[in-house]
C-alpha positions as CSV (number, residue, x, y, z in Angstrom):
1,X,104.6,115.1,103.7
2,X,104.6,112.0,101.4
3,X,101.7,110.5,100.3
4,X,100.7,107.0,101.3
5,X,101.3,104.4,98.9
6,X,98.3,102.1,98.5
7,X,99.0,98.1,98.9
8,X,97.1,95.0,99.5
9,X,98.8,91.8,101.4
10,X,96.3,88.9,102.1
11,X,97.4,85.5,103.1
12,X,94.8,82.5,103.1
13,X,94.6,78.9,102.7
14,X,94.2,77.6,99.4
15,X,90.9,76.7,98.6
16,X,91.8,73.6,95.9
17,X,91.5,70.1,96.6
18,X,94.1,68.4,98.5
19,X,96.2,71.7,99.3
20,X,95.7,71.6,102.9
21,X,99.2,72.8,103.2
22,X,99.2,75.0,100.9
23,X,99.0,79.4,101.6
24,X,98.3,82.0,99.4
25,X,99.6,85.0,99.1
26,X,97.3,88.2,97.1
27,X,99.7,91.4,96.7
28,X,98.0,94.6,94.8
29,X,99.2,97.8,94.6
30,X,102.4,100.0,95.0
31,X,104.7,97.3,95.1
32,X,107.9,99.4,95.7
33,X,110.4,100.6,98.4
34,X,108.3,102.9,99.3
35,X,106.5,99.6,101.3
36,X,109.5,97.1,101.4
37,X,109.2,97.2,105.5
38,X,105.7,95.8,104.9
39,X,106.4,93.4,102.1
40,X,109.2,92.3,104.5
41,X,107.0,91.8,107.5
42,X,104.2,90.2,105.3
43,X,106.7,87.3,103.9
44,X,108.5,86.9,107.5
45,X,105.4,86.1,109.0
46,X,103.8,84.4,106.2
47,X,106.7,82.1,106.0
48,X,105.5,79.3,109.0
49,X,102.0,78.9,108.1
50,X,102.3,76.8,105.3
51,X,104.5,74.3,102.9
52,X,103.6,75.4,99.8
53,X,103.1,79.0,98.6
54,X,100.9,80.5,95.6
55,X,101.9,83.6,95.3
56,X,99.9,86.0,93.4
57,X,100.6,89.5,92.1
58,X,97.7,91.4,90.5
59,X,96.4,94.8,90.1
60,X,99.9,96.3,90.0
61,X,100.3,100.2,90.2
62,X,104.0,100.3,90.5
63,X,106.7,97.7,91.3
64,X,110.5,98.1,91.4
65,X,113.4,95.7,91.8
66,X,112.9,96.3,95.8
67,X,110.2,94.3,95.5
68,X,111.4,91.7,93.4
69,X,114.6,91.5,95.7
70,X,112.3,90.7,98.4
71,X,109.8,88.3,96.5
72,X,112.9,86.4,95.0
73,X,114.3,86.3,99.2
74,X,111.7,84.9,100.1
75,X,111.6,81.7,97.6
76,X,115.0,81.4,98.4
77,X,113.7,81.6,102.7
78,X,110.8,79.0,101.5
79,X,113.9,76.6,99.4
80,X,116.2,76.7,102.5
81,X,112.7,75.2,104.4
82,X,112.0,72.9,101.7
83,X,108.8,74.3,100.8
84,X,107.8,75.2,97.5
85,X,106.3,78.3,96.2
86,X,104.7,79.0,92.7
87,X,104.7,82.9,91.7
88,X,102.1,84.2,88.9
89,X,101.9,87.9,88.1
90,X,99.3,89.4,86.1
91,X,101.2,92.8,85.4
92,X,100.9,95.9,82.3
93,X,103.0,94.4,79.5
94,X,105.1,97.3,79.8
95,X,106.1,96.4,83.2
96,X,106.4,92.7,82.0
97,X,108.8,94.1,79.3
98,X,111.2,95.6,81.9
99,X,111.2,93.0,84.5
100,X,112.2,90.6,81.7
101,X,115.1,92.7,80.4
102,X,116.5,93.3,84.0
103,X,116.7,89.7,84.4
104,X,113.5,88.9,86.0
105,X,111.8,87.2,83.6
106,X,111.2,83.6,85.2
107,X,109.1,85.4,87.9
108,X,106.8,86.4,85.1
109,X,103.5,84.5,83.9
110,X,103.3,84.3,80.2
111,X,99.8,85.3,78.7
């Protein structure tokens, strides 16, 4: 039996100044295809509540190109809905490292 792969998805208005529009989006954990359906499910429903999205990934154990198939979906969902979305990730440098060589580098936050 597989083990369960741990993951955190919160979505809650943004608590700055004069972003009542504005949702974000916290995202821990196993980040991987091992929870794509709920990544999936999270962004689909996530999508209507707002018309600007902060998205931010912390307090990663794993994350594959799965998941950055799906994060990089849904900015191009958000574009198509002309709504913006900022993306930080505090991730391992290691991680950082890859994600940058594979072509994901703009999804990164510089330290």
């Amino acid at each position: 039996m597989a083990k369960s792969q741990s993951i955190t998805l919160k979505a809650q208005a943004s608590k700055a100044k004069g972003k009542t529009d504005e949702v974000v989006l916290l995202m821990q954990g196993e980040l991987t295809l091992d929870n794509a359906t709920q990544v999936k499910e999270f962004f689909l429903s996530t999508l209507p509540k707002g018309k600007q999205f902060n998205v931010k990934v912390s307090n990663v154990d794993n994350i594959d190109l799965g998941f950055l198939q799906l994060l990089k979906r849904f900015c191009w969902d958000s574009q198509q809905e002309q709504k913006a979305v900022e993306i930080s990730m505090n991730i391992a440098d290691d991680q950082a490292h890859l994600l940058s060589r594979a072509g994901f580098g703009s999804l990164i936050t510089p330290k």
